[in-house]
N, C-alpha and C positions, 0 to 999 in steps of 0.2 A: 738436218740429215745431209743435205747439201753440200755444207763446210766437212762433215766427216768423210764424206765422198773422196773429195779433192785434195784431202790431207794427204801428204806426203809420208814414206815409208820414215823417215826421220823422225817424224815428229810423234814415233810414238816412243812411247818407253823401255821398250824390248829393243835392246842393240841389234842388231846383223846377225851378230854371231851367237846370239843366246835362241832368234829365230831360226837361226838353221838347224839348231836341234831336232826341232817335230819334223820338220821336210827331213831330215836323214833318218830319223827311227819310224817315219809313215814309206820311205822306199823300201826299208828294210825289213818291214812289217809285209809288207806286200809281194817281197820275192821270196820271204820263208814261207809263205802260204802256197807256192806254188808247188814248191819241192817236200815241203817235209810229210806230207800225205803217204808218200811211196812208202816210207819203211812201215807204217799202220796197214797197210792193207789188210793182211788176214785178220788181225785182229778188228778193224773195222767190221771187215766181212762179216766175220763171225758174231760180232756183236749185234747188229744188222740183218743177223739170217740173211744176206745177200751173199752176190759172189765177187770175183776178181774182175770180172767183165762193167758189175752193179758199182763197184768202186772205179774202174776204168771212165765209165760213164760219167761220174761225178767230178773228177779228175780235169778229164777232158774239156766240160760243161762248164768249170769253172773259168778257164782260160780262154773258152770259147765265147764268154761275156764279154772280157776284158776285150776283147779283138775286135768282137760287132760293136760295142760301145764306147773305145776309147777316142772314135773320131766327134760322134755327138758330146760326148763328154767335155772336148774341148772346146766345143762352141758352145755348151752352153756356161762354162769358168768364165768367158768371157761375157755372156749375159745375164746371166746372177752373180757373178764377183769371185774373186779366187776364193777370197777366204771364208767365205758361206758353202761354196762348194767343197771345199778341203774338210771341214767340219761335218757337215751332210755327209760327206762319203765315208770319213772313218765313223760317224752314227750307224752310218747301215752297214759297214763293214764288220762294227762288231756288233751289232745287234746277229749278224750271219753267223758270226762265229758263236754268236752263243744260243743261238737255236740250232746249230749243228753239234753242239756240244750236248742237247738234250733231245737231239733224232733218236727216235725209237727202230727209224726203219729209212730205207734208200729214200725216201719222199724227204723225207726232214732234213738227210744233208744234203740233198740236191739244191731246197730251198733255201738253207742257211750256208752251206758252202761256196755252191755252183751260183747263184742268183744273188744270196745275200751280199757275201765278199768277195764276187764277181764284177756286181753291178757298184759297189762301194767304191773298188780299186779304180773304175772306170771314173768316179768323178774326182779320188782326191790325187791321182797321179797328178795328174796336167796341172792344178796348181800349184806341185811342190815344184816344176822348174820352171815357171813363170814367175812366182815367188820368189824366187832365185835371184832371176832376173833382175827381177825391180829390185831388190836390196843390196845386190853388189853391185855397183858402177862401173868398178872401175876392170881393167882386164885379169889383173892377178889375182884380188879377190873373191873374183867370178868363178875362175880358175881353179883356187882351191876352197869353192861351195859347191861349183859341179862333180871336181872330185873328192869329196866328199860322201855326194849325194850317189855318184855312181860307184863308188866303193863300198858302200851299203846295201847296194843295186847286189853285186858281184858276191859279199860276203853271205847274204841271205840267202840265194839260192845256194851256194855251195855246202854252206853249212846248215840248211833246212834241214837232210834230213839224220845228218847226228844230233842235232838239237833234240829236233822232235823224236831220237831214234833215245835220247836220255831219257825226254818226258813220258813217253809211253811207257819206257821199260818199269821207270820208279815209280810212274803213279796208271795213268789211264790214256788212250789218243782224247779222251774227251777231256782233260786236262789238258789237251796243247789247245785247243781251239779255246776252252774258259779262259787261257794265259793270252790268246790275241786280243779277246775283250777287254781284259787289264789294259794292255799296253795299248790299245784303240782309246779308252778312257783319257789315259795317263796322257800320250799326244794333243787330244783335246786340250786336255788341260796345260799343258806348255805353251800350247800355244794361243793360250784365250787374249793376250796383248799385240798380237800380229795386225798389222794394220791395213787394209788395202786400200789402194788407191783409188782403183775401181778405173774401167776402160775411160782414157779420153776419146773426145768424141762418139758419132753415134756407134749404138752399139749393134753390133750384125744379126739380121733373124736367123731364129734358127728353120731349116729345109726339114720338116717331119717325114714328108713323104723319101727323100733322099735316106733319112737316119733307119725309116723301116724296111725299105728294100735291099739295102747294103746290108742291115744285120740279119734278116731274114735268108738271105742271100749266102751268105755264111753259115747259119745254122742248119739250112738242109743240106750243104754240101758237107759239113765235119760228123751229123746225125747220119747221113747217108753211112757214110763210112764206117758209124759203129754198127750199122743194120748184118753186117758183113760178119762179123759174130753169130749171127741167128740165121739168117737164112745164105751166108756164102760169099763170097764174091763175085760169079760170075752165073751159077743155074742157081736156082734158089732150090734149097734145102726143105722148103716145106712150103703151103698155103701162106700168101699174103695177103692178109683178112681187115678188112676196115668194114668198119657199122656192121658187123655179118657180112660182107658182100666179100668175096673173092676177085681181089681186084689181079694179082699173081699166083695161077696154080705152081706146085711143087713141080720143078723140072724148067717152070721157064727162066727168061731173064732175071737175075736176083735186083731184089727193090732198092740194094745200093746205088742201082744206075738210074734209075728212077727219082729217087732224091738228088742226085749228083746232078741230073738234068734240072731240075726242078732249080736248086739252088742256082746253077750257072745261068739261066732264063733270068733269074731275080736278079742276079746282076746285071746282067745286060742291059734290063730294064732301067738298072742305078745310074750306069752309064748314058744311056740316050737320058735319062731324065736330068742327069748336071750338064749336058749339052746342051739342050732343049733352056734348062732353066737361063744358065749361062747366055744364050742366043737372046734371050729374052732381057737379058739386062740387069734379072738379077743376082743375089748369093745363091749357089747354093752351097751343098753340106760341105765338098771339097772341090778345091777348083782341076779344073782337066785336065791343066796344064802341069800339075801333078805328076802324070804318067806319061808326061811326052820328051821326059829328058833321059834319056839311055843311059849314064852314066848311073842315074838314081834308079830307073827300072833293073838295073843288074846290080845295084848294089842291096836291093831291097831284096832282090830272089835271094843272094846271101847270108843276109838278115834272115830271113825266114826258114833258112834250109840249116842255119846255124843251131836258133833252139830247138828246132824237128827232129834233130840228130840230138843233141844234149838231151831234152825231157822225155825225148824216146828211149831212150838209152839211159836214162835213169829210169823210168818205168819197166822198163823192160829188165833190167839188172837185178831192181827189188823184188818185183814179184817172183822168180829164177832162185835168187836167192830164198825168200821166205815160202814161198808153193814146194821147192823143190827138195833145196837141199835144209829144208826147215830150221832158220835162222830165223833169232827172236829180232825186234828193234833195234836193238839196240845194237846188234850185232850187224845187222843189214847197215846201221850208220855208221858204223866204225869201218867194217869193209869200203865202205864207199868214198872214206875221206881220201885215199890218193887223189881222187878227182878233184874233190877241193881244193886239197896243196896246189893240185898243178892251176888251175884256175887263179888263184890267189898269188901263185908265184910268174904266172905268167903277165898278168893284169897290173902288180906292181911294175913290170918291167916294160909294160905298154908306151907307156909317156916318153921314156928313152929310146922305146926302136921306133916311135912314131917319129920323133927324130931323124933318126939315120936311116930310114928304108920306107920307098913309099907305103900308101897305105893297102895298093892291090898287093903288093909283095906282098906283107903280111899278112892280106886274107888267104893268098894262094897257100902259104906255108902251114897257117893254121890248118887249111882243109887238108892239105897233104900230113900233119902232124897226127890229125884225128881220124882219118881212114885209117892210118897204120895201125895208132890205138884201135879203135873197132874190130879190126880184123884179129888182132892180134888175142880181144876178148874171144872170137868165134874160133880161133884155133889151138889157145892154150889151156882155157875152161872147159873142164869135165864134171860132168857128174861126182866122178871119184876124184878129181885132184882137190891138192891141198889149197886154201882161201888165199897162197900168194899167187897164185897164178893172174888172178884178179888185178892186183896192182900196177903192174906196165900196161896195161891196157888204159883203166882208170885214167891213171897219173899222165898220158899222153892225151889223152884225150880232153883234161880239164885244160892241160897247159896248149895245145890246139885252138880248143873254144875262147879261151882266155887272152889268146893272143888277137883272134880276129872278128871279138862281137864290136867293141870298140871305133877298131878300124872300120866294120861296115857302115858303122851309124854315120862318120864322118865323111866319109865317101857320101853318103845320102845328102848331110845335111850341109858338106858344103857347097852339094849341086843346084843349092837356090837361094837368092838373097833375102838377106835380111826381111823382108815384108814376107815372106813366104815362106818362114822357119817354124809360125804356128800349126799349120796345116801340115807340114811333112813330117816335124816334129809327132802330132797325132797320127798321119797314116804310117808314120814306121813303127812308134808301138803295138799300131794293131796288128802289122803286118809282124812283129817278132813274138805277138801272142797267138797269133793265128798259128804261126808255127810249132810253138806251142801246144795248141790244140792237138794241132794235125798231127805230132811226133809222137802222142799217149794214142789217140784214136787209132793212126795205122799200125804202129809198131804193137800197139798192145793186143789190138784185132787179132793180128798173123799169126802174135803168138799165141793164144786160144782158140783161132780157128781149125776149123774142120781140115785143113790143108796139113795140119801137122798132127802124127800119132808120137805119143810118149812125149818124149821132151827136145821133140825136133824143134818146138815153136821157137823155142829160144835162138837157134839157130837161124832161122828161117828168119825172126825180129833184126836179128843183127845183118844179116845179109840185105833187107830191104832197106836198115838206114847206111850198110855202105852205099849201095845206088845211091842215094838221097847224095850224100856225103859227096860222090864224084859228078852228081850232076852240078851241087854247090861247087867244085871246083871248077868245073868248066865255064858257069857263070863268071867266078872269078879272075879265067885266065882272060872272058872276052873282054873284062874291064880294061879302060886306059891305063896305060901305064905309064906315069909321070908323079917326080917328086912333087910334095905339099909346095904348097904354091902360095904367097903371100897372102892370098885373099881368103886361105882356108885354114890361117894361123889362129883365129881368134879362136873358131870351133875346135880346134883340137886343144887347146888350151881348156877352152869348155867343156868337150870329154873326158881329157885324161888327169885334167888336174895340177897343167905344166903350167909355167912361164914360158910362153911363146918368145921372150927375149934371152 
């Protein structure tokens, strides 16, 4: 077992490049499951006897795993082995999808959706770019496996939800979720000759208590905010009842601040405890040092405020679309593809302006690109206008996002060397899932809450992710500004897919 251990990526029978298959259809797999939910909603709903809020939840939930779990997730790739964890996670990835695919009621896709292909994404992500790693050596190679890997990244989300906006129309939503279990299978199977190498040296414990208070700590603060639905934002709307007991009468403070509190204490607690552990000499779950580099703390708020506005804004688009102006699937997925183009056309064009223009430039532009889009959706979409109104807004807005998800991640990740690209590598997925989270929880909340009569919500949605939007710029103007720099040619070569020479 020993000698299988320490076998080299070489010596197995699977070339490089017949392995980078499964790593680019398991990232691709795993960003169409984010997006292509939105155009099913009513018909979920309906099917479900639940509502748009019971679907928001699930939505939310689902992204809200990957975020609390993608930092545990990477330490423990490193203590069971990548390629056991990448297999384990697409098992329970589609074992989700395919108990979601035969929920009778919001309990069943919560568990097969929100937890199953949640908590699966959370263990095979981080082996598909470690994997990566170890099989391409050399810089170019690297280069075009990363871009690859993140071109499949970018293609899934965008075209989630015309895919799934196809599969609902011609057969069922519970047909798109049977077809991730396929292709969950199918992956397994390409990749059953992958060989890992398995960590040299000892291998890191994993910090339990760290891994529960960070994700707990997360989930009452994004639960908080869907409570905001039921009883308000700020007076609570009715009784807050636990066991029988009225712990919030009608009129007082509402229980999203309650949770909000609760969640922030849980972190705090995370924090003194990888101090504390730290002090002490030994691992914990992430190191501190983490959050003490300003360049990566503001390029992470960007990250975060990036997908908050995109998956808010595709939530909030679908449901408008199919609640309001009653647009099937399929229809909600074809409206929605300007956003894709621009995404797609902007993204190809990444590697070349990453080139010619720093990388804060190009975050500042995207945010300035995709407020104009937003706004533009809140002032030329009507109830009665015609579905191209839709399209300039979209299409500025993919090519915005498309321009500066990229450029944040590299700004992050060339803020730490090399030994410390596991760990930020992990906290910046969480931190672009969290946002995630938070973009369907808030934006979708406003729009069905009690704050808006008739179909103000929508308006009222798109106005809270422009704030989001110009607070993301202002992060980005306080970034440094200074061309790519020798030392952070390799990673952009690893993001966008270039030759650094």
């Amino acid at each position: 077992m020993q000698k299988a251990i320490n076998q080299s990526p070489q010596a197995t029978t699977m070339s490089p490049r017949e392995m980078l298959l499964p790593l680019v259809l398991a990232q691709f797999l795993c960003s169409f499951a984010g997006t292509t939910m939105n155009v099913a909603i009513t018909n979920i709903a309906t099917d479900l006897n639940t509502t748009v809020s019971g679907v928001q939840t699930a939505i939310t939930m689902f992204t809200l795993t990957m975020a609390a779990l993608m930092i545990p997730g990477s330490k423990l790739t490193d203590i069971w082995g990548r390629k056991f964890c990448f297999r384990l996670g697409l098992l329970i990835y589609g074992a989700g999808a395919l108990i979601a695919a035969l929920s009778q009621d919001q309990r069943g896709l919560v568990l097969g959706y929100s937890l199953g292909q949640g908590i699966g994404t959370a263990f095979l992500i981080p082996p598909v770019y470690i994997l990566a790693t170890i099989y391409f050596k050399d810089t170019q190679s690297r280069a075009k496996a990363f871009g690859a890997i993140s071109a499949a990244a970018g293609i899934g989300s965008a075209a989630g939800p015309l895919i799934g906006g196809l599969i609902v129309s011609a057969a069922s939503w519970r047909v798109a979720f049977g077809v991730q279990t396929l292709i969950a299978l199918l992956i397994i199977y390409l990749g059953r000759r992958i060989v890992d190498p398995g960590v040299q040296g000892e291998k890191p414990k994993f910090d339990l208590l760290g891994a529960i208070l960070s994700a707990a700590g997360l989930f009452f603060i994004v639960v908080g905010i869907l409570q905001a639905d039921t009883f308000g934002f700020f007076r609570s709307t009715q009784d807050f009842v636990i066991g029988g007991n009225v712990i919030i009468p009608a009129g007082g403070i509402s229980p999203v601040w309650l949770f909000v509190l609760i969640g922030a204490a849980l972190l705090g607690a995370f924090f003194w405890h990888i101090g504390r552990t730290e002090r002490a000499g030994k691992e914990p779950l992430l190191s501190t040092r983490m959050f003490k580099n300003r360049t990566s703390n503001l390029g992470l708020a960007t990250q975060n405020i990036q997908w908050l506005v995109l998956l808010g804004l595709s939530f909030v688009v679908s449901v408008y679309l199919q609640t309001v102006l009653g647009f099937s699937a399929i229809q909600t997925g074809l409206i929605l593809t300007p956003a894709t183009i621009g995404i797609l056309l902007s993204s190809m064009a990444a590697g070349r302006l990453a080139k010619r223009r720093s990388q804060t430039m190009l975050i500042r532009a995207g945010f300035i690109v995709t407020i104009i889009g937003v706004v533009l959706l809140l002032v030329l979409v009507r109830e009665t206008s015609n579905i191209i109104t839709f399209v300039p807004g979209l299409f500025l807005v993919g090519v915005g996002v498309g321009v500066m998800l990229t450029s944040s991640v590299n700004v992050v990740q060339s803020s730490f060397p090399e030994k410390d690209q596991g760990e930020i590598s992990g906290l910046s997925r969480s931190v672009s899932n969290l946002g995630s989270s938070l973009g369907v929880a808030i934006a979708g909340t406003v729009m069905v809450s009690s704050l808006a009569t008739g179909n103000e919500g929508y308006a009222w949605a798109l106005i809270v992710l422009t704030v989001f939007a110009v607070i993301g710029l202002v992060a980005a103007v306080l970034l440094p500004s200074k061309p790519v720099t020798e030392k952070a040619e390799t990673n952009l070569a690893a993001v966008y897919g270039i030759d650094p020479d």
